[in-house]
N, CA, C and O atoms as a printed pandas DataFrame, in Angstrom:
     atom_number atom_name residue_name chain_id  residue_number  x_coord  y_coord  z_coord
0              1         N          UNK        A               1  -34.285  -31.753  -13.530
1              2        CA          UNK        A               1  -32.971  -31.772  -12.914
2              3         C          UNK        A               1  -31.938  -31.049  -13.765
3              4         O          UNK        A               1  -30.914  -30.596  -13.253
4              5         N          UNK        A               2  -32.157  -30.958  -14.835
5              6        CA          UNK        A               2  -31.047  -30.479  -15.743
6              7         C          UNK        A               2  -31.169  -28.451  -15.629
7              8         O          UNK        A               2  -30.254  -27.628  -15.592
8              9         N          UNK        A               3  -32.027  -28.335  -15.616
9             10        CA          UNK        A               3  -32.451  -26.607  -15.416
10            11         C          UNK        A               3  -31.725  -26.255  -13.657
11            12         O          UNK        A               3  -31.301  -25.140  -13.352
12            13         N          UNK        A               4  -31.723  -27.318  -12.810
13            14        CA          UNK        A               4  -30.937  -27.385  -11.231
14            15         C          UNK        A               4  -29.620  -26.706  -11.949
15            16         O          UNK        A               4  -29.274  -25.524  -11.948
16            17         N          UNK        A               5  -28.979  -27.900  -12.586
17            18        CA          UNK        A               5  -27.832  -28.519  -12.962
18            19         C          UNK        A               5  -26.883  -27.363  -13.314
19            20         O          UNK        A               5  -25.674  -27.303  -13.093
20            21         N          UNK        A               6  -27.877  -26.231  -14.056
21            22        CA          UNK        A               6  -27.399  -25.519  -15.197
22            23         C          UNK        A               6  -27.230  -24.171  -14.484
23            24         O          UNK        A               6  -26.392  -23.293  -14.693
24            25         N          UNK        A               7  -28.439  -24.232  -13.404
25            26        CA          UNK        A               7  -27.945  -22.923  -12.574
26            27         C          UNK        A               7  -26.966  -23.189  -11.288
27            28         O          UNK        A               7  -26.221  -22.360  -10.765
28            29         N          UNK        A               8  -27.080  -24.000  -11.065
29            30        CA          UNK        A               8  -25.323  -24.763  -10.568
30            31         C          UNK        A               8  -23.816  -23.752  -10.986
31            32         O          UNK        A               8  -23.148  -22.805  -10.570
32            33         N          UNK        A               9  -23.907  -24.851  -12.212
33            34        CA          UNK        A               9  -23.391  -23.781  -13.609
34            35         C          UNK        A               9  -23.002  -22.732  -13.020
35            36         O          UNK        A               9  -22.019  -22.645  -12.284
36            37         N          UNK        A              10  -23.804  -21.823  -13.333
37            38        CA          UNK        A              10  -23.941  -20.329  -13.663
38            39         C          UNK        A              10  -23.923  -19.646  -12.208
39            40         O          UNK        A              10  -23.612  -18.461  -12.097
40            41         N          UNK        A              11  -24.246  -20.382  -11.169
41            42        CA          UNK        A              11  -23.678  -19.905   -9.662
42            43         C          UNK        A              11  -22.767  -19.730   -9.277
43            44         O          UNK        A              11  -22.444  -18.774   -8.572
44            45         N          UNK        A              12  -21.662  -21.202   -9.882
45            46        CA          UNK        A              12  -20.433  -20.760   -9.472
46            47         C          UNK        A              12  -19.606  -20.286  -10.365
47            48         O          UNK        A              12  -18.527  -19.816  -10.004
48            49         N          UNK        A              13  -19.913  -20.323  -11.462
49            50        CA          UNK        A              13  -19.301  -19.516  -12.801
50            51         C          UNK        A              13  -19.514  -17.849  -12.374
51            52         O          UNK        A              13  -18.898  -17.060  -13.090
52            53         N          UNK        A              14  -20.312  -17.288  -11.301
53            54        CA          UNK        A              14  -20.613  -16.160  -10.898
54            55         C          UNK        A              14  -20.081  -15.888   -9.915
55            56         O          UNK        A              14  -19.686  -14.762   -9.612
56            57         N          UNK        A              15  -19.936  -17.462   -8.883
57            58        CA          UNK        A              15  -18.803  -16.961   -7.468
58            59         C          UNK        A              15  -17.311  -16.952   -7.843
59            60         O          UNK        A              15  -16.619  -16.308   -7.054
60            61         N          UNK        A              16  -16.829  -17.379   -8.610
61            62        CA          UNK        A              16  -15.443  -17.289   -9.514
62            63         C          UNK        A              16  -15.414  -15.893   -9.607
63            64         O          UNK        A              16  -14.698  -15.155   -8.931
64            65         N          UNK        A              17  -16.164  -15.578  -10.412
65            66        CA          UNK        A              17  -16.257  -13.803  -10.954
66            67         C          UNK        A              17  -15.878  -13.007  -10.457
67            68         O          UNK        A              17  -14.927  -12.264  -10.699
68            69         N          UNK        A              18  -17.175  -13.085   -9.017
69            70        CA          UNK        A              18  -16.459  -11.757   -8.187
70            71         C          UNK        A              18  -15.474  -12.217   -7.352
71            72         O          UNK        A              18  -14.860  -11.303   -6.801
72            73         N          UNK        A              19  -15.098  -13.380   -7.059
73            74        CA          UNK        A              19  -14.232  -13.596   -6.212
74            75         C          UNK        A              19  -12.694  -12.983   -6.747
75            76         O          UNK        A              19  -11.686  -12.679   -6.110
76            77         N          UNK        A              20  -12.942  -12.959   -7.901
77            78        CA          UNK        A              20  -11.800  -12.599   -8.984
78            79         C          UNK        A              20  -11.650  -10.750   -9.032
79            80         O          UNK        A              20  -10.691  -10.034   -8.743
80            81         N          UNK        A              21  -13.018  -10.410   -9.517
81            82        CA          UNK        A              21  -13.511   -8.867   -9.174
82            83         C          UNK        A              21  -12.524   -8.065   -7.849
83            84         O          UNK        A              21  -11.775   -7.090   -7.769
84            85         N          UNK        A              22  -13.142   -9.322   -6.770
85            86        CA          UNK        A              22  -12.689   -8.358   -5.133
86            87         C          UNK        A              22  -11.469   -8.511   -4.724
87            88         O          UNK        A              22  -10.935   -7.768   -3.900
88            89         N          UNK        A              23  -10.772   -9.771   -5.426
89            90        CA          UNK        A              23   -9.080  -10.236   -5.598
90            91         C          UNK        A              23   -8.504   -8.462   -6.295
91            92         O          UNK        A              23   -8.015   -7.451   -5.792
92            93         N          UNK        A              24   -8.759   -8.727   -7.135
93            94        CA          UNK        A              24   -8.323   -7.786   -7.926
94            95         C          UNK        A              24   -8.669   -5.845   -7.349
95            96         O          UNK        A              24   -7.857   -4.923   -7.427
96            97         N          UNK        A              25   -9.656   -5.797   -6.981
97            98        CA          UNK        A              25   -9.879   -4.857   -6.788
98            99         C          UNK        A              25   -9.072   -4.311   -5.513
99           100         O          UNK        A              25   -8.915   -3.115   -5.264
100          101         N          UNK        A              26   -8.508   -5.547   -4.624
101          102        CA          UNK        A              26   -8.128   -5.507   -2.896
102          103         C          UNK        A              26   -6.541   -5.149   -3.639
103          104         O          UNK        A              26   -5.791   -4.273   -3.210
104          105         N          UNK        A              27   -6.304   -5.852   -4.586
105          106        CA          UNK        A              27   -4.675   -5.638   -5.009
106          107         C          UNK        A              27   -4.297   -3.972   -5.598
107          108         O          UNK        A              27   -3.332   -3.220   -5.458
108          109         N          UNK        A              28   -5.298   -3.911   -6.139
109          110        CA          UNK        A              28   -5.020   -2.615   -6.695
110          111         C          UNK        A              28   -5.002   -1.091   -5.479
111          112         O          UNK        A              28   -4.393   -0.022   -5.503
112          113         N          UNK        A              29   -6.001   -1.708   -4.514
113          114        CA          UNK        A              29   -6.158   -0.881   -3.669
114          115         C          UNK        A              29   -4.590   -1.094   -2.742
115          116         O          UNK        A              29   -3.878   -0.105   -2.575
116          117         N          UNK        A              30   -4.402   -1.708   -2.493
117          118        CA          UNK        A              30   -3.248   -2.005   -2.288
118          119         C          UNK        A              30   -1.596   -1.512   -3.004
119          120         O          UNK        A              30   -0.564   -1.117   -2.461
120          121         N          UNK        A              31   -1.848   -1.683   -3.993
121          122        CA          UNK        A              31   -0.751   -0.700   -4.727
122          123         C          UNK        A              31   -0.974    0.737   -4.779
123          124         O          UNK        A              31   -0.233    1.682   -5.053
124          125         N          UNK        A              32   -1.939    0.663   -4.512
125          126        CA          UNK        A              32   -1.899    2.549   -4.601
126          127         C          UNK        A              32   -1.686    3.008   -3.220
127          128         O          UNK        A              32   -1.551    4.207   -2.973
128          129         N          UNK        A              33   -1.653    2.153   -2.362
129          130        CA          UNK        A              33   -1.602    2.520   -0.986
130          131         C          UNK        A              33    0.469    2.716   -1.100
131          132         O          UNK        A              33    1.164    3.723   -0.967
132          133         N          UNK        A              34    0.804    1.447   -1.356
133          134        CA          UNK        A              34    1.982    1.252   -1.112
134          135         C          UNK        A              34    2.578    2.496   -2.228
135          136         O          UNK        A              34    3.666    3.000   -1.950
136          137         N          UNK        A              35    2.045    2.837   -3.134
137          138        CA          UNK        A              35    2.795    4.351   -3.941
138          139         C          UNK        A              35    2.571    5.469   -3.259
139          140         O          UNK        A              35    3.495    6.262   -3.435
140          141         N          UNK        A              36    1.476    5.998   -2.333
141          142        CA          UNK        A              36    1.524    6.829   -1.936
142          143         C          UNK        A              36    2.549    6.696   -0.306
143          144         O          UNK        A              36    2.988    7.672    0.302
144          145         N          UNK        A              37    2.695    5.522    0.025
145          146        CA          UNK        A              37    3.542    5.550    1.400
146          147         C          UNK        A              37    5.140    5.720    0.494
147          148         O          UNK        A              37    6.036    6.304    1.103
148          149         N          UNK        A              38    5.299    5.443   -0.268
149          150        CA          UNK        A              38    6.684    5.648   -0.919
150          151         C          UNK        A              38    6.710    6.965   -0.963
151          152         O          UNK        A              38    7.446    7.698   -0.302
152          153         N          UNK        A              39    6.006    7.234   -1.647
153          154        CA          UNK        A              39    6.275    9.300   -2.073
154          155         C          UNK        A              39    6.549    9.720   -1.002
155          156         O          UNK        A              39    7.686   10.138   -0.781
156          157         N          UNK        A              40    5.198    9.724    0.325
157          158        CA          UNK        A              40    5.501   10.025    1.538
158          159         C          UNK        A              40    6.698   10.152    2.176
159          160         O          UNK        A              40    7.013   11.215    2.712
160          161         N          UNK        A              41    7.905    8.504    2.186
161          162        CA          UNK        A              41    8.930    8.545    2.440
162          163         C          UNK        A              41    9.426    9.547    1.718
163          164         O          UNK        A              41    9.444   10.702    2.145
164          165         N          UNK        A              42    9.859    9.213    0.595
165          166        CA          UNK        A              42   10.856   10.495   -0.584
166          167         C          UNK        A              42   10.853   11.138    0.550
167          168         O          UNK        A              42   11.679   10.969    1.447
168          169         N          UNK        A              43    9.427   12.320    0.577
169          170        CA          UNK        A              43    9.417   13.495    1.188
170          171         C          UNK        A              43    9.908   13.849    2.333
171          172         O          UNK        A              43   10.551   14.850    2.653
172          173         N          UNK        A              44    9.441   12.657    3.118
173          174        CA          UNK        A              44   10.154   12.675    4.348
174          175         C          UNK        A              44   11.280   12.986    4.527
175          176         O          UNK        A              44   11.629   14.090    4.945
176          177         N          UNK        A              45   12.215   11.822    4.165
177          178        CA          UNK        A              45   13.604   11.759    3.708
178          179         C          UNK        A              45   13.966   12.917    2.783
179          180         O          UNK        A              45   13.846   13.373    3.920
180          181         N          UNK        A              46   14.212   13.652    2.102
181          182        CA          UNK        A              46   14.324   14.886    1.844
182          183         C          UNK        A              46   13.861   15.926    2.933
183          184         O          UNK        A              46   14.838   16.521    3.388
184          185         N          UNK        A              47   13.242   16.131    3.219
185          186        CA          UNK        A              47   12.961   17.025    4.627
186          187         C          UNK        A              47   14.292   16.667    5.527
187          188         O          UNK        A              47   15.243   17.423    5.723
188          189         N          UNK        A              48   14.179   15.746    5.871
189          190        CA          UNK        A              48   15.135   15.348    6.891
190          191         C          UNK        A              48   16.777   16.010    6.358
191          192         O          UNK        A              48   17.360   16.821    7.078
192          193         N          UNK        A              49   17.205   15.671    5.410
193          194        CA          UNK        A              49   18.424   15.685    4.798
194          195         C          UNK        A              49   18.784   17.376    5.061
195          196         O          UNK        A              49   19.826   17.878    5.484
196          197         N          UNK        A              50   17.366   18.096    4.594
197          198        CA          UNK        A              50   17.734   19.147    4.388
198          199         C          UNK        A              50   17.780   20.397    5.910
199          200         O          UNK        A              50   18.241   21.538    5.942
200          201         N          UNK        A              51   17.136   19.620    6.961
201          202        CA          UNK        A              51   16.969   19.832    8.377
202          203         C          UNK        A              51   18.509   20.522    8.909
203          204         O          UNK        A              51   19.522   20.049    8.393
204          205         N          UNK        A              52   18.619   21.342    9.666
205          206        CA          UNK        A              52   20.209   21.531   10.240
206          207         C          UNK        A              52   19.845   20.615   11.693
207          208         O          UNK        A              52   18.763   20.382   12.231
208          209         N          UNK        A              53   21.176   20.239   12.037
209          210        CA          UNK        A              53   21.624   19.750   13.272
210          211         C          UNK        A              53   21.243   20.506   14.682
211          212         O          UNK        A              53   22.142   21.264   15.047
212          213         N          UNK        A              54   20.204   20.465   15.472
213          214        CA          UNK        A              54   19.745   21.448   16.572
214          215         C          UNK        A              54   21.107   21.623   17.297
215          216         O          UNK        A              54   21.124   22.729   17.839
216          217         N          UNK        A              55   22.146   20.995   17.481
217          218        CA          UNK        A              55   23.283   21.235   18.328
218          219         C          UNK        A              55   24.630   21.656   17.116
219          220         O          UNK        A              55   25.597   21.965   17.813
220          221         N          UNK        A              56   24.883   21.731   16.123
221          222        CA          UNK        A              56   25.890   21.775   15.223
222          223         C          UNK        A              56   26.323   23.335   15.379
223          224         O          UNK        A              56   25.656   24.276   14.948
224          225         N          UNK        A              57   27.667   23.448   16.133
225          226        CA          UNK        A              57   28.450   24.383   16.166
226          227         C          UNK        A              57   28.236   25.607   17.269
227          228         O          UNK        A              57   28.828   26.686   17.298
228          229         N          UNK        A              58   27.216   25.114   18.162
229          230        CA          UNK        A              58   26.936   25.478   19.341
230          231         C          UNK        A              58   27.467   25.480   20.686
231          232         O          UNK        A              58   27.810   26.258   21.577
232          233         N          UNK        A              59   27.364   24.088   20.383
233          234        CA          UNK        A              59   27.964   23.501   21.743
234          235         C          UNK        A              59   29.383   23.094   21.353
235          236         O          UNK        A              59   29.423   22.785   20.162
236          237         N          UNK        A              60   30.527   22.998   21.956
237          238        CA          UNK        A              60   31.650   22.535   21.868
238          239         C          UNK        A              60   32.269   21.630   23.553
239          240         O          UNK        A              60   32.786   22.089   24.572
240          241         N          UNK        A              61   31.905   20.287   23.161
241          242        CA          UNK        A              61   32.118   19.885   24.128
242          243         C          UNK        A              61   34.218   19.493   24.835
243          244         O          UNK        A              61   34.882   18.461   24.743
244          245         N          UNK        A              62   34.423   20.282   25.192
245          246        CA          UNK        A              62   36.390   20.449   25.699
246          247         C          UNK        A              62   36.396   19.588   26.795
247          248         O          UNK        A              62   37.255   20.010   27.569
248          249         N          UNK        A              63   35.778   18.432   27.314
249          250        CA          UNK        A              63   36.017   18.045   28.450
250          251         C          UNK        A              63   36.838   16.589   27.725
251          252         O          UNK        A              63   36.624   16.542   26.513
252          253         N          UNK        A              64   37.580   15.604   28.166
253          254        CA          UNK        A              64   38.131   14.939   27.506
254          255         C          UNK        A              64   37.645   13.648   27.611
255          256         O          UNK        A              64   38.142   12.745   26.939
């Protein structure tokens, strides 16, 4: 019973592990996701800023 006991033990001393492993690994994947959707924005947002107005100084609307 004690050799049971011991790989008991060492089963869940092993499901801890990776449970810890795939925690960790899901977070990281995760931050790198959320840095590349940031940059993305930046870029975006700069594009945009630098865009002209499709109607700016074209049209002049005189009706009141």
């Amino acid at each position: 019973m004690e050799l049971n006991s011991m790989m008991g033990q060492q089963l869940a001393a092993l499901r801890q592990t990776v449970s810890l492993s795939v925690m960790n690994m899901a977070q990281t994947t995760g931050a790198a996701q959320a840095t590349v959707m940031l940059n993305d924005f930046s870029k975006a947002q700069e594009t945009a800023k630098s865009a002209p107005h499709p109607t700016l100084g074209k049209i002049v609307d005189l009706r009141g």
